[in-house]
N, C-alpha and C positions, 0 to 999 in steps of 0.2 A: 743326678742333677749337678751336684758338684764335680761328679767327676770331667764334666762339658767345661769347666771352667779352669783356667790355666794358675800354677801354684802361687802369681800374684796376686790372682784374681781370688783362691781361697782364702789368703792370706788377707786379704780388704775386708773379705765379704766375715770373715771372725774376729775381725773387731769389733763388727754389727753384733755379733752371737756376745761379744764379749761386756758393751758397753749400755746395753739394752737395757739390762738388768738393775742397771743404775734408775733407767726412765720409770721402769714401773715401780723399784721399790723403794728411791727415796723422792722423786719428783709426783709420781703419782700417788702413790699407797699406804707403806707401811708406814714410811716418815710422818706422810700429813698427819695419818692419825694417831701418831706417837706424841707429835707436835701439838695436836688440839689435848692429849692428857693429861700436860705439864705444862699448857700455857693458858692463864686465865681466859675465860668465854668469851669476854666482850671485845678481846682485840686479836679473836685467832684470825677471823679471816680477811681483818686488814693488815693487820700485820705479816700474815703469808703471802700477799700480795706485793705490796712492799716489798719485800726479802725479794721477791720474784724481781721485779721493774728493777732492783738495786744490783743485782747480778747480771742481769743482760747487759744492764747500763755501760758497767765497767769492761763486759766482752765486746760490746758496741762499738766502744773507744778506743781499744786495744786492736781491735781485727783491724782494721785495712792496714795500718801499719807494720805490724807484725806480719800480714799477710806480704807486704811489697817486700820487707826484706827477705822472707822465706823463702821467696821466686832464687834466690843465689845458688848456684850449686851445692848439696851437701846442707841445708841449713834446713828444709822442711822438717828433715826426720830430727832433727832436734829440737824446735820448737814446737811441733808435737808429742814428744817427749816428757819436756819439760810439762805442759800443762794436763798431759794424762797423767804423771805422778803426782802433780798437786790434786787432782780430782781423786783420786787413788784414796791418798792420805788422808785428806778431808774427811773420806768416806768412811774409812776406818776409825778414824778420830770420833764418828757419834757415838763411840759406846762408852766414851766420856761422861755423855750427857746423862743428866739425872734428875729427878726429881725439881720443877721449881726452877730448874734450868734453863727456862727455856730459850734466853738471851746468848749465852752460849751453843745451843741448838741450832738456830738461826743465823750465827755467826760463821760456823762450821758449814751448815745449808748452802751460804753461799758462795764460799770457798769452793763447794763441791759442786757447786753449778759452773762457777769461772773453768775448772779444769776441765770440766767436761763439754762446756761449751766452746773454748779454745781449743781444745783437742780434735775438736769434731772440725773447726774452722781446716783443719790441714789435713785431717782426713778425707775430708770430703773431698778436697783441692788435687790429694794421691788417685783420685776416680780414673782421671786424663791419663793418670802414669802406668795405669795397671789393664787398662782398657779401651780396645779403639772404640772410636764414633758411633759403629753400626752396631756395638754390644753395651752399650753405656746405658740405654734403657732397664736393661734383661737385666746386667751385672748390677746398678742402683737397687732396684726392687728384688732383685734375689739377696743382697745385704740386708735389707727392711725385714724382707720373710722373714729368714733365717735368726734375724735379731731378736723378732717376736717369740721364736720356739725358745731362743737361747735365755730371753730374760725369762719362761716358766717356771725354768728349773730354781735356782735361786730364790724366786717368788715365792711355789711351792715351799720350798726349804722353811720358809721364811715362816710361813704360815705354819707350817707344821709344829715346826716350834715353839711359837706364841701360842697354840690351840693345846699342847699337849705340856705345856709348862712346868705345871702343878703333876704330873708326872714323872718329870724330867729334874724333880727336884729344883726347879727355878722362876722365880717371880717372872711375872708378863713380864715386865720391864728390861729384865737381863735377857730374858728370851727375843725380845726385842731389838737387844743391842747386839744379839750374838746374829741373828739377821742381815743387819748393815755390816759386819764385819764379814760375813758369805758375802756379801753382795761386793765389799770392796777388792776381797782375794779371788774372784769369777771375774772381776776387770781386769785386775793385773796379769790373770795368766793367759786368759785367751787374747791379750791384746801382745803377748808376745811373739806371734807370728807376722804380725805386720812388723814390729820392729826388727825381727831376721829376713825376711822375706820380700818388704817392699822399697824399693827406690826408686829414686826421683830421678825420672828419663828427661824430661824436659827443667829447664831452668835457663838464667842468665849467670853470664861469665862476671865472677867476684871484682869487684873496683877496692883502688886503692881506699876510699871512704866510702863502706859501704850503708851506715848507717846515714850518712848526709845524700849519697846518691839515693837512696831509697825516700825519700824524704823530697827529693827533687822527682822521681820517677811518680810518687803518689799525686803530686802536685801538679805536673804534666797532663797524668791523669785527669784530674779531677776537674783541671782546667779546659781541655778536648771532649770531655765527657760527653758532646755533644755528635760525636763522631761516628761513638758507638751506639746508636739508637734503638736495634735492637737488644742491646744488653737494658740499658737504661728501662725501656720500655716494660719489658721485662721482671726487672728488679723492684718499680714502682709497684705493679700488679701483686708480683708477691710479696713486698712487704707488707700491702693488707689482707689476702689471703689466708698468709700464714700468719698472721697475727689471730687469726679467729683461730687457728687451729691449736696454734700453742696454747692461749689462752684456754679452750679444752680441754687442752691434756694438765695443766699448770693449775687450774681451779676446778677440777673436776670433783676431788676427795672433798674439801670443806663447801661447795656448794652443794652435792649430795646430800652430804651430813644434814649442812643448814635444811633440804629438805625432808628431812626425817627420813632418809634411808637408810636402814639398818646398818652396822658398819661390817657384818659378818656376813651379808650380802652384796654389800659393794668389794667387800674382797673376792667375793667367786666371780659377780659382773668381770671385776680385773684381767682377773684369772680367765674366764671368757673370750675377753676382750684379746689378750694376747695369741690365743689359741686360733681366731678365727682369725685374725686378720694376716696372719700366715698366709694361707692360700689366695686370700683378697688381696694380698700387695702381689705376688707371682700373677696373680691373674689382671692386674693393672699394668706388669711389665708387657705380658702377652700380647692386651690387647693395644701397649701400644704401639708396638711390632704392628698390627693390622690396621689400625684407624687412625695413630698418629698419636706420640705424646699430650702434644696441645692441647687436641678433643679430649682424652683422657683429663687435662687437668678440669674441664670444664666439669665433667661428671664428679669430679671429686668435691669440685664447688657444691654444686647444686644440692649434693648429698647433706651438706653440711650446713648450709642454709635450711634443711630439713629437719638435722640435727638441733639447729637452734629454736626452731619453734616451737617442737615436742617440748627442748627443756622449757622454755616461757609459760607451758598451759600447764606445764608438771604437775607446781604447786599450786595451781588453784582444783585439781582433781583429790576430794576429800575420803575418798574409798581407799584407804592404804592398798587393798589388792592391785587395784585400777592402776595405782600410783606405781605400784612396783610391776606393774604388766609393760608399762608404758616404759619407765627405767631400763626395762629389758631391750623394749625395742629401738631407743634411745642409741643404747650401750651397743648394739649392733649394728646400729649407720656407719656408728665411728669406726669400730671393728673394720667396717667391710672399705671404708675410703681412707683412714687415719695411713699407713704404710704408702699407699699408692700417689697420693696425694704429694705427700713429702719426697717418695725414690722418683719420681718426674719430673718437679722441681729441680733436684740436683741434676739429672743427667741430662735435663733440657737446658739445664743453664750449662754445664762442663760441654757439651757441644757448640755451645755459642762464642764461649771466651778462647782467645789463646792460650795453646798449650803452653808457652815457655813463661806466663804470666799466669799462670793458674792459682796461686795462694796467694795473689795482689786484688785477682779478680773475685776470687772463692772469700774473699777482705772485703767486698764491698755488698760480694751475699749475705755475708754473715753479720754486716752490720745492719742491712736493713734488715733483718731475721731477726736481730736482737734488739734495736729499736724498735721495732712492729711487738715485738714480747713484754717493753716498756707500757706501749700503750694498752693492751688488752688488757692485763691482770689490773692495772691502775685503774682501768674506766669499772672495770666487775667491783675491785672493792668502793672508789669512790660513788659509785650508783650504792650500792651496797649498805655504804655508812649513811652515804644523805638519805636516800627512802626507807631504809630499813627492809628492804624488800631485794634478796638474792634476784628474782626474776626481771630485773631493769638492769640488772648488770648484763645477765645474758642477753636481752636484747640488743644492747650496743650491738653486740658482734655480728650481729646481722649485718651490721650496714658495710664492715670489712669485708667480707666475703662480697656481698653487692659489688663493693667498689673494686674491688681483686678483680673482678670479673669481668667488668666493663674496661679494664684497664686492659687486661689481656684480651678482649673479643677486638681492642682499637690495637694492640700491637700487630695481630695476625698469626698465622703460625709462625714459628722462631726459624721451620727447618730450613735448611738453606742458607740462611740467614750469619752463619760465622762470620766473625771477624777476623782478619786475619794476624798472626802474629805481630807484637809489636815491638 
C-alpha cells in the first residue's frame, strides 16, 4: 500500500503514524485517567472540559493568522516546526507531574494540545504539496489508517507498563509517566521524515513587510469571504459536525468513567477502537473514489448521530452486562466512522481551496475546528454540572451533527466546486 504512494506522500502520511499516539494516549486515555487520580472528584470532569475549550480557544486565535503568513515561501515547515516541538516538550514534560499535582497537570495538558494542534493546522495545509486532487481522498485517509496502527504500539507500550508495574519494580504512577515520555519520543522521531522529506510547492512570493501584508491579505480575505461560497458553505457545516466528533474523542474517558465503566476495560475498548478503525478509515477513502466524498461524509454523520443515542440511554440500562454490551457496540460506531469522517473533511476541503493559499485557508479550517471544540466539551461539562447528569451533555451533541448536516445537504457536493487561486 505504501509502496503506491510517492516518498512525499510516505513522508505525510508518518506523521499521521507519528502524532496519533499523542490522540489516544494523552487526549483520550492514559492522561484522563491519570488526571481523574491526582485530581479531586467533584471538579475532574469540569475541569477537563475547561482545559479542553481553553486550548482550542488559544489555537482558534492563533490559526488563521499564522496560517496567512505561512502561505510565504519557505515559512510552513517552520511554523510547523516550531509548534510540533512545543507539543513534543509538553508531552514529555508530564512525567513532572505528581501526586496532588494536578494544576500543573493541566497546565502542561494544554500546552500539549496548543502544539499539536498548531502543528496539525500546517500539516494538514502540506496535503496540497504532497498530493494531486485525484489522490487527496486515498492519501487523507491512508494517513488516518495508518495513524490508527501507529498510535497502538505506544498505547500498548503504555499499558503494559502500568499493568505490570509492581514487577517492573515501579509505582503505577512512574509507570505512568514513563508512558507519556514513549509517547512524546514516538512523536518526535517518526514526525522527522516529514521535516526531511516534505516541501512547500505552492506558496506566495515574500513582501518587503510581511507580517503587515499578511494581516492585509487575512483582512482582504475575510472581507470577500463572500466570494468563496463554497468554502464558506463548507466550513459552516463542519464546524458543527466536527464539533460532535471532537467532543467524542475529548470527553469520552471521564464520561465512561462517570458511567461506571470499568477503566481496565475502557483501556482495551481504546485499544479496540484504534485497531478497527484502521481498515474503516481505508475503506472510507475507497469508497470515496466510488460514490463521492460528500456522500461519504453524510454516512459518517448518520453513524454518529447513532453514536450519540446509544451513549444517552447507556446510563439509564441498570444490568452492568447490558451496559457494557452496549459500550461495546457504542465503541464500534465510532471505530468504524471516527478516521473516515475526519480524512474527508480534510481532502474535501484541500480540493476546494487554493493551492498557493493553503495554510491561510487550512487558518480558517482550523479555526472553526477549534472553535466548534470550544463549544462541545463546554455544553458536555456545563449540562454536566447544572443537571448532575453526564447523559444531557451528550445529548446537545446531537443537535451539531443535525445541524452539520443540513448545512452541507444545502451546500451540495463541493466536487467541482474550487476556487481558483488567488
Amino acid at each position: 500500500m505504501l509502496r503506491k504512494l510517492s516518498r512525499e506522500e510516505r513522508s505525510w502520511v508518518a506523521y499521521d503514524w507519528a502524532n496519533s499516539a499523542y490522540s489516544i494516549v494523552i487526549t483520550t486515555a492514559i492522561f484522563p485517567l491519570f488526571y481523574e487520580s491526582i485530581t479531586p472528584p467533584e471538579i475532574y470532569v469540569s475541569t477537563w472540559g475547561y482545559a479542553n475549550s481553553i486550548a482550542s480557544l488559544v489555537v482558534a486565535v492563533l490559526a488563521p493568522v499564522l496560517g496567512t503568513i505561512a502561505d510565504y515561501w519557505g515559512r510552513k515547515k517552520k511554523f510547523f516546526s516550531v509548534f510540533f516541538l512545543l507539543g513534543v516538550i509538553t508531552t514529555v514534560s508530564l512525567v513532572m507531574v505528581g501526586e496532588g499535582q494536578w494544576l500543573l497537570g493541566l497546565v502542561l495538558y494544554v500546552g500539549s494540545v496548543i502544539g499539536f494542534s498548531g502543528a496539525n493546522l500546517f500539516y494538514d495545509s502540506f496535503l496540497v504539496d504532497v498530493s494531486a486532487e485525484e489522490r487527496m481522498d486515498w492519501v487523507s485517509a491512508t494517513g488516518f489508517g495508518f495513524g490508527y496502527v501507529g498510535s497502538v504500539i505506544p498505547f500498548v507500550a503504555g499499558i503494559v507498563l502500568i499493568v505490570m508495574a509492581e514487577q517492573l519494580g515501579l509505582t503505577t504512577m512512574a509507570a505512568t509517566r514513563v508512558a507519556f515520555l514513549i509517547t512524546g519520543v514516538w512523536w518526535l522521531v517518526f514526525g522527522i521524515p516529514l521535516l526531511r522529506n516534505v516541501r512547500q510547492v505552492y506558496g506566495i512570493e515574500p513582501q518587503a513587510h510581511p507580517i503587515r501584508e499578511s494581516f492585509a491579505r487575512l483582512a482582504r480575505t475575510v472581507k470577500h469571504i463572500r466570494r468563496y461560497r463554497a468554502v464558506l458553505v463548507f466550513l459552516l457545516a463542519y464546524f458543527f459536525y466536527i464539533d460532535g466528533v471532537d467532543t467524542i474523542i475529548r470527553m469520552a474517558t471521564p464520561i465512561a468513567r462517570a458511567m461506571g465503566i470499568d477503566s481496565n476495560m475502557l483501556l482495551v475498548v481504546l485499544l479496540a477502537i484504534q485497531i478497527v478503525a484502521f481498515p474503516f478509515a481505508l475503506l472510507y477513502g475507497r469508497l470515496a473514489q466510488r460514490f463521492g466524498a460528500w456522500r461519504m461524509l453524510f454516512v459518517g454523520i448518520a453513524v454518529y448521530v447513532g453514536v450519540v443515542l446509544v451513549a444517552f440511554f447507556l446510563p439509564s440500562v441498570d444490568n452492568m452486562s447490558t451496559r457494557a454490551a452496549m459500550f461495546w457496540v457504542l465503541s464500534m460506531m465510532v471505530a468504524s466512522s471516527q478516521g473516515g469522517i475526519q480524512a474527508l473533511s480534510r481532502s474535501v476541503y484541500g480540493k476546494l481551496i487554493p493551492k498557493k493559499n493553503s495554510a491561510e485557508f487550512f487558518g480558517f479550517y482550523n479555526i472553526f475546528g477549534k472553535f466548534a471544540a470550544i463549544m462541545g466539551p463546554f455544553l458536555v461539562a456545563f449540562f454536566t454540572q447544572v443537571t448532575g447528569q453526564e447523559r444531557f451533555g451528550i445529548l446537545s451533541v446531537l443537535i451539531l451533527f443535525a445541524v452539520g448536516g443540513v448545512v452541507l445537504a444545502i451546500g451540495g457536493d463541493p466536487a467541482g466546486q474550487r476556487i481558483g487561486d488567488t
